[in-house]
N, C-alpha and C positions, 0 to 999 in steps of 0.2 A: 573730410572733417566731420560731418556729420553722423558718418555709420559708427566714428568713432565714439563719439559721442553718445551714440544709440548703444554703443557696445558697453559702454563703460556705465550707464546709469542701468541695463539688465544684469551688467555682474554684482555692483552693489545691493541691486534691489534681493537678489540670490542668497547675496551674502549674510543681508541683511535678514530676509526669511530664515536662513539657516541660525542664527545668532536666534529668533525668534526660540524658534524651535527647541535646539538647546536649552534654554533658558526654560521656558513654559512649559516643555513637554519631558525633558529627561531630566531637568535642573540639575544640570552639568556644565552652565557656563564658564565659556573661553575668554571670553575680555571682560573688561568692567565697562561702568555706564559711561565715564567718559568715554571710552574708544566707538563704543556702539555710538554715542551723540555726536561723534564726530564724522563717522559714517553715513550718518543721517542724515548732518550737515551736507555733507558734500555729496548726495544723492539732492537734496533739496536744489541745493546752487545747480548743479547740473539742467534738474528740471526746468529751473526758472531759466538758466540760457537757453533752454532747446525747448517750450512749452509742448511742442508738435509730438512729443515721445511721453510725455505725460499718459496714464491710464488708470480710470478710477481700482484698479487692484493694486497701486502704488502703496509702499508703506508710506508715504505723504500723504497719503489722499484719506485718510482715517478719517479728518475731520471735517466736518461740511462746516461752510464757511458762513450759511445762513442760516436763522430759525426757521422751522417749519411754521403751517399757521394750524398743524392738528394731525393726531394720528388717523390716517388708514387703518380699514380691520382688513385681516386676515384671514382664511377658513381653515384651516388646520386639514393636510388630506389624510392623516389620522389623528382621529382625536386625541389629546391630551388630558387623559384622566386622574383623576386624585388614587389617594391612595387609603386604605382602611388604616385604622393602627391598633396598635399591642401595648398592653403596659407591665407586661410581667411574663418569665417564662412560662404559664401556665396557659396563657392566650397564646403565646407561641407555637404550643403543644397542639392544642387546640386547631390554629393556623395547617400545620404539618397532619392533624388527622384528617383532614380536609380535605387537601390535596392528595395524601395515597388513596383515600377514600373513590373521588373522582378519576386519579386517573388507575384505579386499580394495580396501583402495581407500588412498588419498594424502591425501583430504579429511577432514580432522580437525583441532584442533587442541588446546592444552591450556591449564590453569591451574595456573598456579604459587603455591604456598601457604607460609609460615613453619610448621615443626613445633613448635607451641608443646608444650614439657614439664609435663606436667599430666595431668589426670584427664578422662577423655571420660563424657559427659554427655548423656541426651537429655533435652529439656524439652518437654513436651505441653500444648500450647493451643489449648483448645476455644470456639470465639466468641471467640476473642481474652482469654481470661483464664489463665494458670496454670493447671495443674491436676495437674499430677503430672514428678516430675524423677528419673528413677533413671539410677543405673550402668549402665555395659555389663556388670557381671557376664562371664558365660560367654559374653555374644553374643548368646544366646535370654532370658536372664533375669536380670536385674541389682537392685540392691537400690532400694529407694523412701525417695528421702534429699531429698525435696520440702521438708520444712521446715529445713533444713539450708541447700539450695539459696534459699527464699525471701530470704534474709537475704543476698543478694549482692546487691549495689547497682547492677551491673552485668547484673543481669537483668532485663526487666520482668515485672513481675507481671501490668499488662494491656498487650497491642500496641500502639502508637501509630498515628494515622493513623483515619481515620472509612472505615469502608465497604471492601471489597474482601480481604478475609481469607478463609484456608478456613475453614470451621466446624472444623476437624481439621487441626492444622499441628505439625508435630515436628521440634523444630530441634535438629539435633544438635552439639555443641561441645566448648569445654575448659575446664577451670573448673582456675584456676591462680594460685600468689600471686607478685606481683609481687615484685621482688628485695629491696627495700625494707622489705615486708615481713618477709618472709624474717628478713633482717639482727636485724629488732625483734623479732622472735617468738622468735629463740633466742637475742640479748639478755639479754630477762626472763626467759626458762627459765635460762640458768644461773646469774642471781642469785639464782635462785628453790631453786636443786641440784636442777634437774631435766634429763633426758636431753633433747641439743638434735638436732635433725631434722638429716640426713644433707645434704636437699637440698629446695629448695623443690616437685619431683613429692610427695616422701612429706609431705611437712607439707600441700600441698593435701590428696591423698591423704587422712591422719588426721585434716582438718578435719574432711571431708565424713561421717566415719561416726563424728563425736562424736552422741552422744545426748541432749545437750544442744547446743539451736539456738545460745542465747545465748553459748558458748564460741566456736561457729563465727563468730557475728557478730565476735566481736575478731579474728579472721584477719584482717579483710582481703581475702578472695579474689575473684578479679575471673573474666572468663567473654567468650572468645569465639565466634561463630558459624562453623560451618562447611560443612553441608550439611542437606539435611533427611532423616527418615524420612517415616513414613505420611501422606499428605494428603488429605485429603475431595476435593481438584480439584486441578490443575498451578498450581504459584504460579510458574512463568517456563519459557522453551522451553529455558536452557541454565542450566549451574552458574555461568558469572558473572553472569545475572541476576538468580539467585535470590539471588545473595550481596548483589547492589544493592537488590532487594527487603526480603532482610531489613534493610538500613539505613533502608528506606523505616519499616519497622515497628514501628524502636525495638530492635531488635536490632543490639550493636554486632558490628564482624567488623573481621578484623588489616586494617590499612592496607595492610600490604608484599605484599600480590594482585596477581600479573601475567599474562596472556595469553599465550600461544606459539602462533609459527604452526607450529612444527617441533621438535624434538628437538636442535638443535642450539640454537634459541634457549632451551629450557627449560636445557641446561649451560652455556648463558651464565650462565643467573641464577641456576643455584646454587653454581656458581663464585663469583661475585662474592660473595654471602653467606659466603663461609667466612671465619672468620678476622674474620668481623665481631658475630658474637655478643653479645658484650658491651657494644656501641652501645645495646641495646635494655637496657628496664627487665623484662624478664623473660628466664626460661630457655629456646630452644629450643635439639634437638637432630639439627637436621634441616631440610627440604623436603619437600613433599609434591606430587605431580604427579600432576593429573587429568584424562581425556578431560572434556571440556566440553559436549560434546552428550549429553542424557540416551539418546535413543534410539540412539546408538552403545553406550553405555552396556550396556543391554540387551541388545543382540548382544553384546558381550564376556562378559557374564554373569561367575558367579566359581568360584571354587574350593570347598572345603570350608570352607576358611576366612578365605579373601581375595578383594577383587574383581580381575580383570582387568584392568580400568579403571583400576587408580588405584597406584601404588610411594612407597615413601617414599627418598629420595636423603638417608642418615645420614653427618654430618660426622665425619671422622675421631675418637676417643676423644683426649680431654687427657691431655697425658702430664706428668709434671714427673719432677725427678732428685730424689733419697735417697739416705741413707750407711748402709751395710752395719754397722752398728753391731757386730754380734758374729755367731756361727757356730753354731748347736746341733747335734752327733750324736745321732737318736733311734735306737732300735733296736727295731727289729717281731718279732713274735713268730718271723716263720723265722729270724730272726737279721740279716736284712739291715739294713744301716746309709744313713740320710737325714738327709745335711744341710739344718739348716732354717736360711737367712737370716734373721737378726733387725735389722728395717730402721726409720730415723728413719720417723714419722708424715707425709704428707702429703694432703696434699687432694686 
């Protein structure tokens, strides 16, 4: 009775990964929410009859049942650096003389990425299981917001796929709330009279370092892939492989990924991006353009604080118009006088 038991909450839990996966990683789902809630259901009931078969990589087990009393830091075994940016093809140009300049040669090319607005994220798994998810912090050391992180539904807890993993894989990403969210989160906060989030960066942002999981579980936050840190072996020869690898894995990554043979063809494509923003159900504010061969990579090497390799191309700032509602004279202590604009509210 029991192995039966044991049998049937690993097939659910299988099925249930696979349902994941679909979903987050090819968005090709097979059932709706109810059938998956009812799955879950009865993977819960199961557990609770048989506690002994329970295991923290449980899709159950996402959500820790108490608050922390404070983050742990974390060391990052590779640093997590910022990025330079761009604000016009002509600094792009610029970007791209750069790089043939250093690594002497023509033969290169690149990938073009959406800058999702959001909180950057490394996730550490070992054998193919979770095991630890902090901030970038300062770069070197970032906070350990792992069970914060478990409770995104869009993360796996274990890798998908049999066989072929590092033992040591660190996928680095952006963990961000959909717009939708968004909208509903500060909704209920001000029926609630409570102060509503500026922008869906800071409500990711203050999800991720509530101290209690189970608040963060109602966000909502969802999580895409974008490169890796430390690895026990090479999981692919270039960065669009490894992005296809990670889909292999059960790791979702943004769809809107394109290749460039040239510099010219990466301001095609962030060209065409602008102005299209709001097509998507989430916030970016930007492009992100990377060499794609790792070992180029390493010759470029980085800065103090940015890599060579890789620019961010940031879309113009939103502007909108206002009425100068009234005029204030302040006066400073030398005596000088400053008019301050007093201006309608906008977004």
């Amino acid at each position: 009775m029991a192995g039966d038991a044991k049998r049937q909450i690993e097939q659910l839990r299988k099925e249930l990964r696979r349902h994941d996966y679909l979903y987050y990683v090819l968005n090709q789902p097979e059932i709706g929410d109810q059938k998956y809630d009812r799955l879950f259901a009865e993977l819960k009931a199961l557990e609770k009859a048989n506690p002994r078969f329970i295991t923290p990589d449980s899709p159950t087990q996402r959500v820790s049942g108490q608050p922390l009393e404070g983050f742990a830091s974390v060391r990052h075994a590779v640093p997590m650096l910022s990025m330079d940016n761009t604000y016009n093809a002509e600094e792009l140009r610029a970007f791209d003389e750069r790089v043939r300049r250093q690594l002497g040669s023509q033969d290169y090319d690149y990938v073009v990425e959406l800058k999702i607005d959001g909180l950057a994220i490394s996730l550490r798994y070992e054998r193919g299981v979770l095991v630890t998810a902090a901030t970038r912090g300062d770069g070197e050391v970032g906070d350990d917001v792992t069970a914060n992180v478990r409770t995104i539904k869009a993360v796996p807890l274990v890798l998908f796929g049999d066989g072929n993993i590092p033992d040591v894989l660190e996928v680095r990403g952006e963990v961000y709330m959909p717009t939708r969210s968004f909208v509903e989160l500060n909704k209920a906060r001000a029926e609630a009279g409570e102060a509503v989030f500026a922008n869906p960066r800071n409500a990711a942002a203050g999800s991720l370092k509530l101290l209690d999981a189970r608040v963060t579980a109602s966000r909502n936050l969802s999580f895409l892939a974008y490169s890796v840190g430390e690895l026990s072996e090479p999981l692919a020869e270039n960065h669009y492989q490894s992005l296809q690898r990670f889909k292999e894995l059960g790791l979702p990554i943004n769809p809107n990924i394109k290749r460039a043979k040239d510099i010219d063809e990466v301001i095609n494509i962030c060209l065409s991006w602008s102005g299209k923003q709001k097509t998507l159900s989430y916030q970016i504010d930007g492009m992100v353009i990377k060499i794609n061969r790792f070992e180029q990579r390493d010759i470029l090497g980085a800065t103090g604080r940015a890599p060579r390799w890789c620019i961010s191309y940031k879309f113009p700032a939103e502007q909108a118009e206002t009425v100068v509602e009234s005029i204030d004279v302040q006066v400073g202590k030398s005596g000088i006088l400053t008019p301050v604009a007093n201006l309608t509210p906008v977004q």
